[in-house]
RODO-2510 file (C-alpha; in nm, 4 decimals, decimal comma):
residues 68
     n   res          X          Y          Z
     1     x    -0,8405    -1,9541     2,7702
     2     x    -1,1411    -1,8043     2,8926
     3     x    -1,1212    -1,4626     2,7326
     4     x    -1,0298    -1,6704     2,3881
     5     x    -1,3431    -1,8865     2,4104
     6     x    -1,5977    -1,6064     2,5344
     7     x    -1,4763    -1,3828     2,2128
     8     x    -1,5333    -1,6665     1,9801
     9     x    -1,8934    -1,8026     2,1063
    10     x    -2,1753    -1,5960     2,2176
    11     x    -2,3897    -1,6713     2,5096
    12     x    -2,5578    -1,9976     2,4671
    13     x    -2,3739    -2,1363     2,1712
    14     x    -2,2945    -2,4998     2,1274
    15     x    -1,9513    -2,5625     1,9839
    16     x    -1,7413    -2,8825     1,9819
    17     x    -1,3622    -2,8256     2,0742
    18     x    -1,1307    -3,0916     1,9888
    19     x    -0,7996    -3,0785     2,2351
    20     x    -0,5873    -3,0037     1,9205
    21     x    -0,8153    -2,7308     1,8629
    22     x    -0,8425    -2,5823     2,2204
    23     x    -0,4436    -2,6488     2,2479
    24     x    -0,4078    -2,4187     1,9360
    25     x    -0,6511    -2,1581     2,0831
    26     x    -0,5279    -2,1005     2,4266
    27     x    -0,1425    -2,1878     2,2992
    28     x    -0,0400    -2,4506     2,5982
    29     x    -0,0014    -2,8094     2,6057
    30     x    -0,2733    -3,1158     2,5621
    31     x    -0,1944    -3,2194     2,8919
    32     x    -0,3343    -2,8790     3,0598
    33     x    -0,6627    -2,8591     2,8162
    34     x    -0,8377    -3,0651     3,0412
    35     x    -0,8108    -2,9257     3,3882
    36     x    -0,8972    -2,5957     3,2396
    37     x    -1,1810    -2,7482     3,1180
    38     x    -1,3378    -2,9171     3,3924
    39     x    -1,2733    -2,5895     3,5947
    40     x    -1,4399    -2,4082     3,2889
    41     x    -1,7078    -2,5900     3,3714
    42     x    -1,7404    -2,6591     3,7767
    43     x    -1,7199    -2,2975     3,7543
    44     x    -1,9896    -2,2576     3,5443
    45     x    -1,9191    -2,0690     3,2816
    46     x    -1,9250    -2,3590     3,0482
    47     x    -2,1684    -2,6503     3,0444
    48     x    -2,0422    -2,9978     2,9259
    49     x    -2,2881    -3,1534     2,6911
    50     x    -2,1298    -3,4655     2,5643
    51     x    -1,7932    -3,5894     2,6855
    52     x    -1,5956    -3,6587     2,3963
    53     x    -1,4170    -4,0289     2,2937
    54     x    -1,0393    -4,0229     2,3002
    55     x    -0,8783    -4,1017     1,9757
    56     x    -0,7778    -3,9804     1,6566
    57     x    -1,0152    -4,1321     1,4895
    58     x    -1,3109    -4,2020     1,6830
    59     x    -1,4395    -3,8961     1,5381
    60     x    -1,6197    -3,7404     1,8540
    61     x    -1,4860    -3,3923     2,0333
    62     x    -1,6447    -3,2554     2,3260
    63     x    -1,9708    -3,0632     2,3049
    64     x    -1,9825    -2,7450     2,5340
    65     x    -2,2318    -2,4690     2,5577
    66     x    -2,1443    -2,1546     2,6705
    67     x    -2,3249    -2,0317     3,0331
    68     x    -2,1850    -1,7059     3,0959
***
């Protein structure tokens, strides 16, 4: 997942990721989107801006920026 997300956003970028968008990107299930996250980003290769609200329609994703 990290080689897919460091070819997509350059150093410093904010992006949102949704989990059915990160699911689609790194091809594995909802369920494993989050630990690969939070290791993403205890890592720190990824900085978690703004936790995102679960639901389909609350309307908020995730807000990362890119570290490394």
């Amino acid at each position: 997942m990290w080689g897919k997300l460091k070819r997509k956003y350059v150093v410093g970028d904010s992006f949102t990721l949704t989990t059915e968008e990160a699911r689609k990107l790194c091809r594995c299930s909802k369920s494993d989107i989050g630990p690969i996250m939070k290791k993403l980003c205890n890592v720190g290769a990824l900085t978690l801006l703004q936790s995102g609200k679960a639901g389909k329609s609350s309307g908020r994703a995730a807000l990362y920026r890119r570290e490394v």
